[in-house]
C-alpha positions as CSV (number, residue, x, y, z in Angstrom):
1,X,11.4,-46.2,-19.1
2,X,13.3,-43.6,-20.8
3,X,10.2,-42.3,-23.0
4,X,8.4,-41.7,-18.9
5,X,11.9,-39.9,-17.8
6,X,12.0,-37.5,-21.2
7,X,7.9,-36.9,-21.3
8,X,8.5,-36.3,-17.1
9,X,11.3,-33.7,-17.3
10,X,9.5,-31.8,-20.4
11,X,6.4,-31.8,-18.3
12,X,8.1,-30.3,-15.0
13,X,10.1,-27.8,-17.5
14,X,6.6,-26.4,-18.8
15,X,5.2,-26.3,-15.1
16,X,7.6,-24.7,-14.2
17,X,7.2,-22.1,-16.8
18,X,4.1,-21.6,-16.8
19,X,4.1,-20.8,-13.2
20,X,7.2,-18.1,-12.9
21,X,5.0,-15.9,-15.5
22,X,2.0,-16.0,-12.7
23,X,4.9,-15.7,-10.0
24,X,5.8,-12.8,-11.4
25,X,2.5,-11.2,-12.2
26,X,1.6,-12.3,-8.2
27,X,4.9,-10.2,-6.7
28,X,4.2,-7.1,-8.6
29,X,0.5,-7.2,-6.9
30,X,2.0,-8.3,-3.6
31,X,4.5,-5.3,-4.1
32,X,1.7,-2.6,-4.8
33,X,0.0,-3.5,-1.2
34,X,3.9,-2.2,0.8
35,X,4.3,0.2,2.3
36,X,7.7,1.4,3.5
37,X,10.2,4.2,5.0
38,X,13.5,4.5,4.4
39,X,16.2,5.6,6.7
40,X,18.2,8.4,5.3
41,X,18.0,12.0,3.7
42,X,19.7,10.4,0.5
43,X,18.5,7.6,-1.5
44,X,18.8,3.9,-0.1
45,X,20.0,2.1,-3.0
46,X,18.3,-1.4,-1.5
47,X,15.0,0.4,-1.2
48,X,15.7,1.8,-5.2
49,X,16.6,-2.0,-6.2
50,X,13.5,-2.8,-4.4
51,X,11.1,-0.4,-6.3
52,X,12.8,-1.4,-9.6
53,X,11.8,-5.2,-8.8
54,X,8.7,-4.1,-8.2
55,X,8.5,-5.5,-4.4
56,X,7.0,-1.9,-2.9
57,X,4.6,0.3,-4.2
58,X,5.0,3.2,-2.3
59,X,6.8,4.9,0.1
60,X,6.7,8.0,2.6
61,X,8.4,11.0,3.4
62,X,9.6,11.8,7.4
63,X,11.3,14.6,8.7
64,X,14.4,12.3,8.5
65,X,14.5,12.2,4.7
66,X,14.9,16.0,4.3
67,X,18.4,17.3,3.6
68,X,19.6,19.8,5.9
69,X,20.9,22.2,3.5
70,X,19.0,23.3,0.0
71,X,15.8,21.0,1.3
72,X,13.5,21.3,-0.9
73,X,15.6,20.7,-4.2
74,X,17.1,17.9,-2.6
75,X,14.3,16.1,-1.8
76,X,12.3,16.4,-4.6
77,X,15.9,14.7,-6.1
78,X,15.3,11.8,-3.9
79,X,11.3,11.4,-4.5
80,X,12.3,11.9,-8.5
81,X,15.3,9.2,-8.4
82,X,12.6,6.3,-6.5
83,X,9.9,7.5,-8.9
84,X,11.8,6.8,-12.1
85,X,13.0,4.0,-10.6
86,X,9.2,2.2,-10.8
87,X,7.3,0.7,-13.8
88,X,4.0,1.4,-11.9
89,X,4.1,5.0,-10.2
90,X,4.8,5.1,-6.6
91,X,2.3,6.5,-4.5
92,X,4.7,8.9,-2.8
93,X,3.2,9.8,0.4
94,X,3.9,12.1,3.9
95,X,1.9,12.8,6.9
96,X,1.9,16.9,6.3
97,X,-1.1,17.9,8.7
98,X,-0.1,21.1,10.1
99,X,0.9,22.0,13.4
100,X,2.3,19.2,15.3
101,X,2.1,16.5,12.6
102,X,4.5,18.6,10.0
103,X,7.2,17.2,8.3
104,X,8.3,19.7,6.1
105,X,8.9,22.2,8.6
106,X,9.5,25.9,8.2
107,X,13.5,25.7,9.8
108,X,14.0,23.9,6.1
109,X,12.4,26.5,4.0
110,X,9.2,25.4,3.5
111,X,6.0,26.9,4.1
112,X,4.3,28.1,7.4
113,X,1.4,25.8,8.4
114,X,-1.0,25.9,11.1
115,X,-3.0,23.0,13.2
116,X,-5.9,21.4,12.1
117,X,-7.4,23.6,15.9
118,X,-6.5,26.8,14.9
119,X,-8.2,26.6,11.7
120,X,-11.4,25.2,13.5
121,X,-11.2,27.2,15.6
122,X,-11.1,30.6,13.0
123,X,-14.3,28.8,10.9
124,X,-13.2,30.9,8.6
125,X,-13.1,29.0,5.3
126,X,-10.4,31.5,3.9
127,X,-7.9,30.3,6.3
128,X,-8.4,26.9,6.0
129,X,-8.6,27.3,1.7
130,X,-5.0,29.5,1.5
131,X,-3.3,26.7,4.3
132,X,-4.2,23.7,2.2
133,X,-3.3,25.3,-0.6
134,X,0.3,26.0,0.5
135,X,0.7,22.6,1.6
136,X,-1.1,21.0,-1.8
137,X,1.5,23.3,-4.0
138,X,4.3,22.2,-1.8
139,X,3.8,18.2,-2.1
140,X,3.2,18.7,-6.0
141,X,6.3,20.6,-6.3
142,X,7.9,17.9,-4.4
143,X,6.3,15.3,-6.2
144,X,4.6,13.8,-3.4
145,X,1.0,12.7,-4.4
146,X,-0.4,11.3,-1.1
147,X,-1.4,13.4,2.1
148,X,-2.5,11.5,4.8
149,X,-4.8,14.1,5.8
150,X,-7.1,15.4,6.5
151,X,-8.0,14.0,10.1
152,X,-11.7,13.5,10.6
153,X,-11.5,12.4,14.2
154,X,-13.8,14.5,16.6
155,X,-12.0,16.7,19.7
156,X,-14.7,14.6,21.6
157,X,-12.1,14.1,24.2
158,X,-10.0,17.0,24.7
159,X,-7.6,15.2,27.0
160,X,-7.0,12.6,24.0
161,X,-3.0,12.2,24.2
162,X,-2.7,11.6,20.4
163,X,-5.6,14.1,18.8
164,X,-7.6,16.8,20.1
165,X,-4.4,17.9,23.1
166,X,-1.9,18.1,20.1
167,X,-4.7,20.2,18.1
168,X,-4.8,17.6,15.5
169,X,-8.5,17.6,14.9
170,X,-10.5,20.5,13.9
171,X,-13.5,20.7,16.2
172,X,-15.4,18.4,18.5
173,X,-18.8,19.1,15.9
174,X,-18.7,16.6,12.8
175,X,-20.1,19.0,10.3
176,X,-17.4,21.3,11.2
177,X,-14.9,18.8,11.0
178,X,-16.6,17.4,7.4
179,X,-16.4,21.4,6.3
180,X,-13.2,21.8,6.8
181,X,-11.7,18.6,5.1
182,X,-13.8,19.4,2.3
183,X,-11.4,22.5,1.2
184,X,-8.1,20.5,2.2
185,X,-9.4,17.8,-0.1
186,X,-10.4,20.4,-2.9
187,X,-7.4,21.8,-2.5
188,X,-5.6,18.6,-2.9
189,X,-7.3,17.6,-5.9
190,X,-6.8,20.7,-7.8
191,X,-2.8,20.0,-7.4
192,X,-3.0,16.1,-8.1
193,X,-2.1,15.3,-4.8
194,X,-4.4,12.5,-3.4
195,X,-5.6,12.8,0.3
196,X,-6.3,10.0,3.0
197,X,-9.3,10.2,5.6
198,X,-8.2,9.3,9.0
199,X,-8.3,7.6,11.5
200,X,-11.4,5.2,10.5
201,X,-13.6,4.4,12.2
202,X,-12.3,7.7,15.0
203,X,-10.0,8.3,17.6
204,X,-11.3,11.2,18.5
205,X,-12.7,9.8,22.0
206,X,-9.9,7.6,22.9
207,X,-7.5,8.1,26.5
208,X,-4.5,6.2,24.9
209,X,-1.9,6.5,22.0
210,X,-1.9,4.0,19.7
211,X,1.8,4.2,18.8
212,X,2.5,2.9,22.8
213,X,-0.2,0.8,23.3
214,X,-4.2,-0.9,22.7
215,X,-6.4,2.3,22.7
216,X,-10.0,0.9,23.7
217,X,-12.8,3.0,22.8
218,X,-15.7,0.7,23.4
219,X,-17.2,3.2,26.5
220,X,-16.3,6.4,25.1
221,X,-16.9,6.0,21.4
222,X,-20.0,7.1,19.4
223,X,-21.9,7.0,16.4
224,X,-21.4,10.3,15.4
225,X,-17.8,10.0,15.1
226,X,-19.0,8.2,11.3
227,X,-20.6,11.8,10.5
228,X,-17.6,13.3,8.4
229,X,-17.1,9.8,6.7
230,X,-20.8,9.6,5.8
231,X,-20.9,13.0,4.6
232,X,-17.5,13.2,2.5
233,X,-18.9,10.0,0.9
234,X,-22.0,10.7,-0.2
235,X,-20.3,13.4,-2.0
236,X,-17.4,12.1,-3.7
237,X,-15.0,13.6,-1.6
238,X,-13.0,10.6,-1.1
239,X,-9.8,9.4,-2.3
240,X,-8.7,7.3,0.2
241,X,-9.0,6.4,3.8
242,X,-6.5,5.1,7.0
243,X,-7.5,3.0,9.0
244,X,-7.6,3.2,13.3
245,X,-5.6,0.7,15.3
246,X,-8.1,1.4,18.3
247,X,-10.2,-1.1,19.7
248,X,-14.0,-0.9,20.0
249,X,-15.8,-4.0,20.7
250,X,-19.4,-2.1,19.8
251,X,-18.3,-2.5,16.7
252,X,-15.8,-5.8,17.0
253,X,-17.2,-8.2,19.2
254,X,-13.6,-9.9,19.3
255,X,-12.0,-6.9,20.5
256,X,-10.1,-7.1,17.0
257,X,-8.2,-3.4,16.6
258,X,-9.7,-1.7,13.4
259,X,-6.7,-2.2,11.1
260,X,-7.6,-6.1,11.8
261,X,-11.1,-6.2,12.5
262,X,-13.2,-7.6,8.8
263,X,-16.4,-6.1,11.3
264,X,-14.9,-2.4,10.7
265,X,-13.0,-2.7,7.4
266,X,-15.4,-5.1,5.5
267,X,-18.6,-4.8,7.2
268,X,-19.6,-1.5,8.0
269,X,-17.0,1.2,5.9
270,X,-17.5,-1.4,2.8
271,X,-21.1,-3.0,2.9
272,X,-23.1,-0.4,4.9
273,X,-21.0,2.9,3.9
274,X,-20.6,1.7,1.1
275,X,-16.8,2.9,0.3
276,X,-15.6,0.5,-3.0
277,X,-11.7,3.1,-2.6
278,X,-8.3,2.1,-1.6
279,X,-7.9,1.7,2.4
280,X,-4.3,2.5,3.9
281,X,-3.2,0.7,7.3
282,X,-2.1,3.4,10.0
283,X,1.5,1.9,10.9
284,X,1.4,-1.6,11.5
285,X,4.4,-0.7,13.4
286,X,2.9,0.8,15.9
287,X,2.4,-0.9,19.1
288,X,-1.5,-1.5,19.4
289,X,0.2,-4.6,16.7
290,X,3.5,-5.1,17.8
291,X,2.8,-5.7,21.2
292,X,-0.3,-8.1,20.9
293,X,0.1,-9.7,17.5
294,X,2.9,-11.5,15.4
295,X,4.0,-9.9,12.0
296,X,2.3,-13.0,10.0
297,X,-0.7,-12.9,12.2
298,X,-1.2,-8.8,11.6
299,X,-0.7,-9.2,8.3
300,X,-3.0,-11.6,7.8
301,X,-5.6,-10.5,9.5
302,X,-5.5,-7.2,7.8
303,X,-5.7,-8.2,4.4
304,X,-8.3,-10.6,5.3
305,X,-10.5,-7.8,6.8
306,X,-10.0,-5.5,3.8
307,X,-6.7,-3.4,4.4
308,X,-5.0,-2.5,0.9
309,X,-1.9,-0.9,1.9
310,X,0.3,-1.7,4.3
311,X,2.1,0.9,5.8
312,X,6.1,-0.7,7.7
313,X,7.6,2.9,8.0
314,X,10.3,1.6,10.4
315,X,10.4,4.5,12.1
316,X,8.5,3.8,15.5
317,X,10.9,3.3,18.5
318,X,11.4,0.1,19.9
319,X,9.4,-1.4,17.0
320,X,11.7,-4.0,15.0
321,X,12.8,-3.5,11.6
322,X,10.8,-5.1,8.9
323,X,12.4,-5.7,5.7
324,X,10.3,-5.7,2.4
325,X,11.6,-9.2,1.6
326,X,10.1,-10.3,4.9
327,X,6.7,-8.8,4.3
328,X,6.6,-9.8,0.6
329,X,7.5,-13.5,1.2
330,X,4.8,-13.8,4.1
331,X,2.3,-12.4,2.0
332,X,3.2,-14.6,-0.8
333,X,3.3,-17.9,1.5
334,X,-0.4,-17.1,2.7
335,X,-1.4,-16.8,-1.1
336,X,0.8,-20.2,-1.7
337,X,-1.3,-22.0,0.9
338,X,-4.5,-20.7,0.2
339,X,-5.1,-18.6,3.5
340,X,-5.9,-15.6,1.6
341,X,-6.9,-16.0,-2.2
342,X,-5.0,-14.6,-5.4
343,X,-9.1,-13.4,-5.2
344,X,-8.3,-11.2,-2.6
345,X,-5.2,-10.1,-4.1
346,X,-6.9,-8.7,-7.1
347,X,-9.5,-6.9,-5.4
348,X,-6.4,-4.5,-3.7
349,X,-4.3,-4.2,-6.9
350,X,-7.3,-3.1,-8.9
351,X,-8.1,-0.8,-6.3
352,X,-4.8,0.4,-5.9
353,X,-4.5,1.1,-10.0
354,X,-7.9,2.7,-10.5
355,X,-6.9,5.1,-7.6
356,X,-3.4,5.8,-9.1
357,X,-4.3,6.1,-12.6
358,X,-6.9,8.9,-10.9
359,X,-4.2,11.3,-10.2
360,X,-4.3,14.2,-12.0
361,X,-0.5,14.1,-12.6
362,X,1.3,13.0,-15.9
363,X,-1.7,11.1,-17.2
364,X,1.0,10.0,-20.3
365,X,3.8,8.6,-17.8
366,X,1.4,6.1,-15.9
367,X,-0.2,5.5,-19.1
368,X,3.2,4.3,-20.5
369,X,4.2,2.7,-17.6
370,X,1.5,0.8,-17.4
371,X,1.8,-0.4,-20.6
372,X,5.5,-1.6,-20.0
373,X,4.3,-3.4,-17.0
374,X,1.7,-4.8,-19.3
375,X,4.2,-5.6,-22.2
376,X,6.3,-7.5,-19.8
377,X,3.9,-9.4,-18.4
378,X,3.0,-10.6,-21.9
379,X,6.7,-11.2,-22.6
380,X,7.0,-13.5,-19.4
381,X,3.7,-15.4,-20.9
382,X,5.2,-15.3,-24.4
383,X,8.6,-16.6,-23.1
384,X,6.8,-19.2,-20.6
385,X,4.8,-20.7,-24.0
386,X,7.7,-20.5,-26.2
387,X,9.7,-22.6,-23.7
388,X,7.3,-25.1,-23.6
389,X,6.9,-25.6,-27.2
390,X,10.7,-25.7,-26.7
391,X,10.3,-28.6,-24.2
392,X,7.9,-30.3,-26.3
393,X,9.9,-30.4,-29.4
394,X,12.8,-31.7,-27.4
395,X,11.0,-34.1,-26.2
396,X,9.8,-35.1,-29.4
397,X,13.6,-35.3,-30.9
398,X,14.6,-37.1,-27.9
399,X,12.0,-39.6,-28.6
400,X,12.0,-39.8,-32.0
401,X,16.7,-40.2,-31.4
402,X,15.3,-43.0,-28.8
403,X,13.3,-45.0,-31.5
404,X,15.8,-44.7,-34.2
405,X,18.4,-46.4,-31.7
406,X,16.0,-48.8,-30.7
407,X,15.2,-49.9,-34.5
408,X,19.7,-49.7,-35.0
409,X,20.2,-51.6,-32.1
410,X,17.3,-53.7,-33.9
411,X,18.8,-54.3,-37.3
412,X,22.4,-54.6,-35.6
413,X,21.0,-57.8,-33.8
414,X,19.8,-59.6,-36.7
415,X,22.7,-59.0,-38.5
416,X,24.4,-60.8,-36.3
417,X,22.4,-63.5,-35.8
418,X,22.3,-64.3,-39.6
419,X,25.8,-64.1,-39.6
């Protein structure tokens, strides 16, 4: 009985083990998959512990998080202090448009940008080169490497609350619109920042605003509105891409909303467009999700249909504050109980590293952080092994201490029954 109690507790000991080093290797994938905002024009010391723990991957900049007075130094302090906080680079990202979408507004000492509208409307390539430019200087300066821009979506519906009536997309013709991302993009690129397609699969045609409500673009949507994806892919012109929360059952039977829908994510920008790159969620905050869907239930149906990234920027009113540890453990649970594989975990985090070792930043630094992650990873598995050959030997001793009482307490009783 007391060899099955030692052999039982060494056994659990090297399970247990064993299974923290793949815990640990599981949360920092988990973590590169977040998303999140934080509150303040300072750094948020949970958010820093957070990143140090490896629980988020990246972040992103609002008008909030610039410092009133001596802006631009101050925040590129704050983006700095989070970055060197993380073994794997942060993808440090802001929605910096132009025009109305424009974070880093001119009041703070930054530079004078323009709408996506008046710059379609000029089709004059110059404007749109020197514009992206300033902005693409700006975010490297900053250190912010991720743009989620250009919009793509046609001004198909120039009544569209959200797009083409705050001059958010460039023109109503998809070629025009594909020409003029092309230069934000090349712009981009030659600064290291990385840029973000959106909104997939278009929004261009829809009557509603995602951020208040469903936005259903069955009846108005069309083919065409694929043109500038098609076109910027077939070239290479693609770092990433955002994803739509609008519903269009021509392409989702299900009505699912394209953040959710495997029909839109997996099916046709995947396996018929053929895009193999990281996919961003537009704000799974917003209330085309929070109204109609749970937390766990968006989140799982958005990995599930091919969503990399999930963006929580808690900064959409009367949405509810959702706390990394929240989002990390549900993920984690679904990955526990099999609803989505560690499979499917991979496929993001490779992703997700292949697009950030891309950046044409400090090639060295995300080498040599990577390596640390890797180093400690094959710590944890060192540590994990040599604990169980700990276990074992104990075991062994305790074993071994058991048989050479049982063979005193042996001897001791014939003793006494010669004497």
């Amino acid at each position: 009985m007391k060899r099955v109690l030692f052999f039982s507790v060494a056994l659990l000991i090297v399970n247990y083990s064993l299974s923290m080093a793949q815990t640990d290797s599981l949360s920092i994938k988990i973590g590169q998959m977040i998303l999140i905002g934080f509150a303040d024009s300072k750094v948020d010391e949970k958010v820093l512990t957070e990143i140090k723990e490896g629980k988020v991957g990246s972040i992103i900049i609002f008008e909030k998080n610039i410092p009133k007075t001596n802006s631009y130094m101050g925040l590129k302090k704050i983006v700095w202090t989070y970055q060197q906080a993380a073994t794997i680079p942060l993808f440090v990202s802001i929605d910096q448009e132009g025009g109305r979408v424009n974070r880093l507004k001119e009041k703070y000492g930054f530079p004078r940008s323009i709408s996506a509208a008046q710059t379609g409307k000029d089709k004059n390539l110059d404007s749109v080169r020197f514009y992206a430019q300033s902005t693409a200087a700006t975010l490297a300066g900053l250190g912010i490497n991720v743009n989620f821009a250009p919009v793509v979506d046609l001004a198909s519906n120039p009544t569209n609350p959200i797009i083409a009536k705050v001059e958010r997309a460039y023109s109503a013709n998809e070629d025009t619109v594909s020409m003029m991302a092309r230069e934000v993009i090349k712009a981009h690129r030659k600064m290291g920042v990385i840029t973000s397609l959106k909104h997939f699969p278009g929004h261009g045609s829809s009557k509603d605003d995602t951020h208040l409500g469903i936005a259903d673009v069955t009846n108005t949507w069309e083919e065409r509105e694929l043109g500038p994806y098609r076109q910027l892919l077939q070239e290479g012109s693609v770092d990433a891409i955002m994803t739509s929360h609008i519903v269009n059952k021509k392409l989702d039977a299900r009505g699912l909303p394209g953040t959710l829908s495997e029909e839109i994510l997996d099916k046709l920008l995947r396996k018929q467009l053929g895009y193999q790159g990281v996919v961003f969620s537009d704000d799974m905050q917003m209330h085309a999700i929070t109204k109609h869907y749970g937390l766990e239930e968006a989140i799982r149906l958005a990995i599930l249909a091919g969503v990399d990234i999930m963006t929580f920027s808690n900064n959409i009113m009367g949405s509810e504050v959702r706390t990394v540890d929240k989002v990390h453990s549900i993920i984690k649970k679904y990955v526990e109980e099999g609803v989505i594989s560690q499979q499917r975990i991979d496929e993001s985090f490779k992703r997700i590293m292949v697009l950030k070792n891309s950046m044409n930043q400090d090639k060295a630094y995300f080498q040599t952080q990577l390596l640390r992650t890797k180093q400690q990873a094959e710590t944890n598995m060192r540590l994990a092994q040599e604990s169980a050959e700990r276990a074992k030997a104990n075991e062994a001793a305790a074993i071994k201490q058991l048989e050479k009482q049982e063979k005193e307490e042996k001897a001791k009783k014939k003793k006494r029954q010669r004497d």
